[in-house]
C-alpha positions as CSV (number, residue, x, y, z in Angstrom):
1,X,28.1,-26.1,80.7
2,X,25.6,-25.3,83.3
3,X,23.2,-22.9,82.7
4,X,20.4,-21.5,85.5
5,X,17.8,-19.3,84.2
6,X,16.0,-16.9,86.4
7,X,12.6,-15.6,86.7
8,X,12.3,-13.0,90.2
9,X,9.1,-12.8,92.6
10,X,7.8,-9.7,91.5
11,X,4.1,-9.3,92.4
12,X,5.1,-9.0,96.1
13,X,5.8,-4.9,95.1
14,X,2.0,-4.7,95.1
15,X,1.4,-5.0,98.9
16,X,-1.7,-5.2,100.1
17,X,-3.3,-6.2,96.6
18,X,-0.1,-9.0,95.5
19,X,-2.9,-11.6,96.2
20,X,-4.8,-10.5,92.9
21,X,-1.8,-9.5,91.1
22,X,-0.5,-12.7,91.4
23,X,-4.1,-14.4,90.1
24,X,-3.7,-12.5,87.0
25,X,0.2,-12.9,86.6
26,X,1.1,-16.5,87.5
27,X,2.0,-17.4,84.2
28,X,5.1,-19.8,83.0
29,X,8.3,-18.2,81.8
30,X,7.3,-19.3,78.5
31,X,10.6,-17.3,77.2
32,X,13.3,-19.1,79.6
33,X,11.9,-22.5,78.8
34,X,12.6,-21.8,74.8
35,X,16.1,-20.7,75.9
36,X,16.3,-23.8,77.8
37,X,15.1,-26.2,74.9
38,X,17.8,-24.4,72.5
39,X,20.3,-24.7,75.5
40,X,19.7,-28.4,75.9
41,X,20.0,-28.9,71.9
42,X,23.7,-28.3,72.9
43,X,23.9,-30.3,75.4
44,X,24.4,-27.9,77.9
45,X,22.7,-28.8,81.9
46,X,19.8,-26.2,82.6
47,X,17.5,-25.2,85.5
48,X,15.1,-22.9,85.3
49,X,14.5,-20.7,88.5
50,X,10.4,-19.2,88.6
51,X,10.6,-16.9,91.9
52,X,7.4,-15.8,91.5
53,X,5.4,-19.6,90.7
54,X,7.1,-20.5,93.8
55,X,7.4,-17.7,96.0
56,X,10.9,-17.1,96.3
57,X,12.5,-14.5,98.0
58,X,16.2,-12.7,96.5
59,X,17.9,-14.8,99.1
60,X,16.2,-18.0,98.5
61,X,16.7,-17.6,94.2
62,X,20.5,-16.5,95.3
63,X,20.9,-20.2,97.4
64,X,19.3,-21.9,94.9
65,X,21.6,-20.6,92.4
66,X,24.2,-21.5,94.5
67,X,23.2,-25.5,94.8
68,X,23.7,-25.5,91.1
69,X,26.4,-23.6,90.7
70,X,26.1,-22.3,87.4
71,X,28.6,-21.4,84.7
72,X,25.9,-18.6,83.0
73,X,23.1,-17.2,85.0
74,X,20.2,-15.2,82.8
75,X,17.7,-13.2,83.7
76,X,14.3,-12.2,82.5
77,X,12.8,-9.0,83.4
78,X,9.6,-6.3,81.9
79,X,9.7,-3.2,83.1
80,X,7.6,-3.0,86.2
81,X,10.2,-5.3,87.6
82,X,13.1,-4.7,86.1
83,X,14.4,-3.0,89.4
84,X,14.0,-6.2,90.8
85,X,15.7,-8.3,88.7
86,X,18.9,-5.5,89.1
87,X,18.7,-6.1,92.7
88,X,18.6,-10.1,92.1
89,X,21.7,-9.7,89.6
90,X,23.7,-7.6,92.4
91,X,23.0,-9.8,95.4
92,X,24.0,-13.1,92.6
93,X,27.2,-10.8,91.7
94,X,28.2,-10.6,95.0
95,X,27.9,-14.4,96.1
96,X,28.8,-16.2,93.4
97,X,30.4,-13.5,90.8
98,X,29.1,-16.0,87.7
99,X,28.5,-14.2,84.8
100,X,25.1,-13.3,84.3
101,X,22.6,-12.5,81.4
102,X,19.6,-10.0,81.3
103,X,17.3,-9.9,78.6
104,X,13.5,-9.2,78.0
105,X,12.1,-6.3,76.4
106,X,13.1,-3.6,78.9
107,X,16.4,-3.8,78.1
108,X,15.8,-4.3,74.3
109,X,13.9,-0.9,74.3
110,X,16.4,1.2,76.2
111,X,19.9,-1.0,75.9
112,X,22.8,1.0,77.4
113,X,20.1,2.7,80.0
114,X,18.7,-0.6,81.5
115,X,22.6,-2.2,80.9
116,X,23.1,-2.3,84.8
117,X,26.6,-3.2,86.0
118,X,25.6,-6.5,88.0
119,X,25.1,-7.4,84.2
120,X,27.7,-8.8,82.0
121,X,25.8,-9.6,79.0
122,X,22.4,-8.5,77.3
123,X,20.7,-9.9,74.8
124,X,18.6,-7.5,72.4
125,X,15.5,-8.4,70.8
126,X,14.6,-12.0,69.5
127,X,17.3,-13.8,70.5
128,X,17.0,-17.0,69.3
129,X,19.7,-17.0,66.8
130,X,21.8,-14.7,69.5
131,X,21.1,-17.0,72.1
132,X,22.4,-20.5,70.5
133,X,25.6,-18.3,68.6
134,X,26.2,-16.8,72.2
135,X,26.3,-20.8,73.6
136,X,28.7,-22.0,71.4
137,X,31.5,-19.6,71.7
138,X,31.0,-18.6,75.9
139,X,33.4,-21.2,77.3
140,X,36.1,-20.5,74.3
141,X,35.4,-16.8,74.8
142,X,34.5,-16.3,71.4
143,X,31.0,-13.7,72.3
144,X,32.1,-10.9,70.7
145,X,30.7,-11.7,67.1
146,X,27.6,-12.3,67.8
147,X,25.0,-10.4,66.7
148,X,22.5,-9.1,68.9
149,X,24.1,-9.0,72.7
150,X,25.6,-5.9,74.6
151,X,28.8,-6.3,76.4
152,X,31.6,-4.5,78.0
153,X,35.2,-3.7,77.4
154,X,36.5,-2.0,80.0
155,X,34.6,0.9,80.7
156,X,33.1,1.0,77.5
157,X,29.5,-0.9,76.7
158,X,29.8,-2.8,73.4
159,X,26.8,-3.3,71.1
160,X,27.2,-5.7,68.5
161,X,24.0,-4.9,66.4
162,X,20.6,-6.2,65.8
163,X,20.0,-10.0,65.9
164,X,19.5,-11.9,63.1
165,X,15.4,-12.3,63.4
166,X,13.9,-16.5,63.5
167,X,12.4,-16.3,60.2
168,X,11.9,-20.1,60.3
169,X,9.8,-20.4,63.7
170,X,9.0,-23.5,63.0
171,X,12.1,-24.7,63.6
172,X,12.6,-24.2,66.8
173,X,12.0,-26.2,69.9
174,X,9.3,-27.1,72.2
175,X,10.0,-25.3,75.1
176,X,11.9,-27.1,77.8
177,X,8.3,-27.2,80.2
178,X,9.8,-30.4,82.2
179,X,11.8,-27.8,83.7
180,X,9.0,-26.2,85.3
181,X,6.7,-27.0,87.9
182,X,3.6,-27.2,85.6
183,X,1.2,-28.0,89.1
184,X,1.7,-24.4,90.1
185,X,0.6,-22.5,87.4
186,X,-3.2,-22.3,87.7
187,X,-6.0,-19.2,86.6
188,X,-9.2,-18.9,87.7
189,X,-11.8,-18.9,84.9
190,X,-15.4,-19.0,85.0
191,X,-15.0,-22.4,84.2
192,X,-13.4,-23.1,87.7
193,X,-9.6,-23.2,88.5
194,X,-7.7,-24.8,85.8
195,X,-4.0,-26.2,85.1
196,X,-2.9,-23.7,82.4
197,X,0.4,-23.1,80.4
198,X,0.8,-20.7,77.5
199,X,1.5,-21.0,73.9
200,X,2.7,-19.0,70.7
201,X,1.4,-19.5,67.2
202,X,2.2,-16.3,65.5
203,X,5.2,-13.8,66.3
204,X,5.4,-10.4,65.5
205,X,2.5,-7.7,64.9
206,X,1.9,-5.4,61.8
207,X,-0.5,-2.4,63.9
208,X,1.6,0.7,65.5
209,X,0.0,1.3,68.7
210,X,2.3,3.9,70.2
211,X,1.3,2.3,73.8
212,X,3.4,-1.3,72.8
213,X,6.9,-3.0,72.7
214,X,6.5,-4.4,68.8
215,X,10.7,-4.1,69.3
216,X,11.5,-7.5,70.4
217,X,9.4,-10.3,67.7
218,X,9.2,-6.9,65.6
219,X,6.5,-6.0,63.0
220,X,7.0,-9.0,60.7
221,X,4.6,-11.6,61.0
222,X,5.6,-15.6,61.4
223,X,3.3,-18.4,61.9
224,X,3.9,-21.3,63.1
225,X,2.4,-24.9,60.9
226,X,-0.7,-25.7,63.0
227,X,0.2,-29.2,62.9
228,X,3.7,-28.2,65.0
229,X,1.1,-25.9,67.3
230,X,-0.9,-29.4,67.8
231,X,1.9,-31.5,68.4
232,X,3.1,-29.2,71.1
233,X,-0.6,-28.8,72.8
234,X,-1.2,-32.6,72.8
235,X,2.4,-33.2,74.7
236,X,1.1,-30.7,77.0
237,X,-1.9,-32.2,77.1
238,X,-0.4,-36.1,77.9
239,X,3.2,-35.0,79.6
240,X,1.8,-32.8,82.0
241,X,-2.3,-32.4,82.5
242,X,-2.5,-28.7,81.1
243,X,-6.4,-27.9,81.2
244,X,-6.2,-24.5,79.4
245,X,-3.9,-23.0,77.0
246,X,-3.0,-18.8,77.0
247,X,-2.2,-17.8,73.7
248,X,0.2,-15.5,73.6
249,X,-0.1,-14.4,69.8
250,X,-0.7,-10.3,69.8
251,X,-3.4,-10.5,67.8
252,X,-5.0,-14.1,67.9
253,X,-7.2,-13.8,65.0
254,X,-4.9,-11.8,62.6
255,X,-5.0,-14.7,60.5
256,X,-8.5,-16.1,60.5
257,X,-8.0,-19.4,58.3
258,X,-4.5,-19.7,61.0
259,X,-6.7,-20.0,63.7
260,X,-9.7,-21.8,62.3
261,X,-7.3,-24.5,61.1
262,X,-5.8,-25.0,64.6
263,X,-9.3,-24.9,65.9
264,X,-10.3,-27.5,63.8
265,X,-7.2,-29.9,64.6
266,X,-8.1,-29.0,68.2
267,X,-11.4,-30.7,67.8
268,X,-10.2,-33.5,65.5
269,X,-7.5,-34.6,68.4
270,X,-10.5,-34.4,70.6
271,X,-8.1,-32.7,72.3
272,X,-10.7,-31.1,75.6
273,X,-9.0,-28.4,76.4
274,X,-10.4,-24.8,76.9
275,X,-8.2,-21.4,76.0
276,X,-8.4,-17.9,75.6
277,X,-6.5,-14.8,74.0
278,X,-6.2,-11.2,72.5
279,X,-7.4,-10.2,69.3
280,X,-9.0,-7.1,67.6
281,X,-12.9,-6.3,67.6
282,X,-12.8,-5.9,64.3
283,X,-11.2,-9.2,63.7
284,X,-13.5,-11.8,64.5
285,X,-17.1,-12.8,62.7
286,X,-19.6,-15.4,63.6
287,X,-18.3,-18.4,61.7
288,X,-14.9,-18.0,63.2
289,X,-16.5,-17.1,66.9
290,X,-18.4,-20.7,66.4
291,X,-15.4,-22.5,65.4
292,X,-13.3,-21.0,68.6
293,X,-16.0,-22.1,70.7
294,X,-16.5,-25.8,69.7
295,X,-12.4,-26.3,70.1
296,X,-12.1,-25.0,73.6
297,X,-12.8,-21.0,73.4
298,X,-14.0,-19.5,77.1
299,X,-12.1,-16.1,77.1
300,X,-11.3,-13.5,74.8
301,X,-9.8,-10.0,75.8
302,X,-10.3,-6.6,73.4
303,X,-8.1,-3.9,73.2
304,X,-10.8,-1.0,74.2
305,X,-8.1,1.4,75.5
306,X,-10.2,4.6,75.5
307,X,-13.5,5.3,74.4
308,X,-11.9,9.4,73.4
309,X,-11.3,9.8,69.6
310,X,-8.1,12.0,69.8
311,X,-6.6,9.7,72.5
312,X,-7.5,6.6,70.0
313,X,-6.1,8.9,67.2
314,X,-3.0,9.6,69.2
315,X,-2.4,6.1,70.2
316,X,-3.2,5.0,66.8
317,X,-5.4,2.5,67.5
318,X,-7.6,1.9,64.6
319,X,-10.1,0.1,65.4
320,X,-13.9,1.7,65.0
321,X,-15.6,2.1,68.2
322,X,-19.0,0.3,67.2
323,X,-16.6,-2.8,66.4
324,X,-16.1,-3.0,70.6
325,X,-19.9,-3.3,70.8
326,X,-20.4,-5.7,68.0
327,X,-18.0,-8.2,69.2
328,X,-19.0,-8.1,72.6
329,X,-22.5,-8.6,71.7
330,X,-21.3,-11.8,69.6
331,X,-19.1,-13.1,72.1
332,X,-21.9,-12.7,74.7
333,X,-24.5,-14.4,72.4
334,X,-21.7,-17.6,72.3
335,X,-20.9,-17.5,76.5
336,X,-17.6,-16.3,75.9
337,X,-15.9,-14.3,79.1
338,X,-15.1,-11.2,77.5
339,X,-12.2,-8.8,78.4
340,X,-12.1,-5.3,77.6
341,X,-8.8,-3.7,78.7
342,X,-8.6,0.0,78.9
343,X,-5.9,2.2,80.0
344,X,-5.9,5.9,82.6
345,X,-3.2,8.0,81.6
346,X,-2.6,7.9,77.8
347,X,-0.9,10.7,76.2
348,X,-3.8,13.6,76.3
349,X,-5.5,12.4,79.0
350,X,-7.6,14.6,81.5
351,X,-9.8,13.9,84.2
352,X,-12.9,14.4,81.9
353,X,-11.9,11.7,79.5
354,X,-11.3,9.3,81.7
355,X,-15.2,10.1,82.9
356,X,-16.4,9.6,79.4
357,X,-14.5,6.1,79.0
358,X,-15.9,4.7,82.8
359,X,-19.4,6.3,81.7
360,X,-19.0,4.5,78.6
361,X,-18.2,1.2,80.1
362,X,-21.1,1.9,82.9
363,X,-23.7,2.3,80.1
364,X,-22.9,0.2,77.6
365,X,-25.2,-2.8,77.5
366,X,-23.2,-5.0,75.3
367,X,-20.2,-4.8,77.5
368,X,-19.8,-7.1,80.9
369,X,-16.0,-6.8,82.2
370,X,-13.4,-4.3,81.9
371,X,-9.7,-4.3,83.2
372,X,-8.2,-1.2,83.2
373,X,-4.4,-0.6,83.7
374,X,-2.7,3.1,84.5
């Protein structure tokens, strides 16, 4: 079976400023090449398509579809391009008529809403378990069972139920990067431009920020054996030439011995590679800091969100405000780049709030760099 697995051009919506969204979002389609690796476990042929790494228009991801002509096409898509990967999906329906796949956490949030017609399947949540299930019975046409997918019957969309979750993560593969072109994804850091690729450790997230998607790896936690982390950084490392490693883990220091354990095989593997992530500021101390640092650590990004206590209250993110100023001050002291991401328009939100948190930033001494997101 041939499979082609798509990822659309999407920063090109941001006209005039698509140059710097696409600095901050050229990251590999680190969810299509685990699909891939499962798909290749059974033997199936599999491209994978990144229309926004290489610049592809609709029409250019539709020919190239084409070429391979698929059996299964799937799509990945967030929400501030799902639109786009609808509009892929129709202009795909109408050349080739393939069947095609969406998934992604857009359409795990809202299901029948986001289940657009161009769409024959969906997959729901983690789909790991869904996804291989899904593989073996497509070409007998025996879908129907599996948990976790939406399909239709006539006019009628079908729902078969919540996936099983991957309680066993490390089992699964390597994702398929050969499949990528690894030379296009590079990120500025202050460390000059550098070769990057991202990685996951831990899935899931326990907190309940009402602002995030928890709906896809879900609020129970799974890490990954260090050793298996290792293994897959050093192929990276040899196969390819990746300089720097995005963790992708929610919260990259949720468990501190986790992390101080990779950090140490890092620098046992003499492994000179640099990285960065997203944690809490109430989640890191000096000794861990340090140990980051000395394995690769440039850049570290803190969930700041708004410096108003009944917005932070609201959006239940409990974290003390002091902590934000503390853990800058420590990264600072170690050179670390540090992010502080904040966000206009949260539930309660009024012009005067939004003063207090830019003031707040303005002021603060201990902070350097904010991002802030509407």
């Amino acid at each position: 079976m041939r499979i082609a697995l798509l990822y659309p051009l999407w920063t090109k919506e941001y006209g005039a400023i698509s140059h710097f969204a696409k600095k901050a979002g050229k990251w590999p389609p680190l969810n299509l090449a685990y699909l891939a690796a499962y798909a290749e476990s059974q033997g199936c042929e599999v491209i994978i398509i990144d229309g926004e790494a290489e610049e592809l228009a609709i029409v250019q991801m539709v020919e190239r579809t084409k070429d391979f002509n698929p059996d299964l096409i799937g799509i990945t898509a967030t929400t501030p391009f799902y639109h786009i990967a609808v509009e892929l999906g129709n202009a795909l329906k109408r050349e080739l008529g393939t069947p095609i796949a969406i998934g992604g956490p857009h359409v795990t949030v809202l299901k029948e809403k986001a289940f657009e017609k161009c769409f024959d399947y969906a997959f729901i949540g983690e789909s790991d378990n869904s996804w291989l299930e899904f593989l073996k019975g497509f070409e007998k046409g025996e879908t129907r069972s599996v948990k976790g997918i939406m399909y239709r019957k006539k006019d009628d969309i079908i729902f078969t139920g919540d996936p099983l979750p991957c309680q066993d993560v490390n089992k699964i593969p390597i994702p398929a990067r050969h499949l990528l072109k690894n030379e296009l994804y590079n990120l500025g850091t202050l460390h000059g431009i550098k070769n990057i690729t991202t990685i996951l450790t831990v899935r899931g997230c326990p907190f309940n920020c009402i602002f995030c998607s928890t709906k896809v790896f879900g609020k129970d936690t799974r890490k990954r054996d260090p050793q298996l982390v290792i293994k897959e950084m050093r192929e990276c490392v040899g196969k390819y030439g990746i300089e720097h490693f995005v963790f992708l883990d929610d919260t990259l220091t949720l468990y501190r011995q986790h992390i101080m354990d990779i950090s140490d095989l890092i620098i046992k593997e003499k492994l000179r590679i640099t990285f960065e992530g997203s944690t809490r500021a109430n989640m890191i101390d000096e000794e861990l800091i340090k140990k980051m640092v000395e394995a690769g650590l440039i850049r570290l990004s803190f969930g700041l969100e708004s410096v108003e206590e009944t917005i932070r209250q609201t959006m239940k993110k409990m974290v003390p405000m002091e902590s934000y100023l503390e853990a800058n001050e420590l990264t600072s002291k170690y050179g670390i780049e540090t992010l502080n991401s904040c966000m206009i328009g949260l539930p309660g939100e009024t012009y005067e709030t939004v003063k207090k948190t830019l003031a707040f930033l303005r002021k603060s001494k201990q902070i350097k760099q904010a991002n802030i997101s509407i």
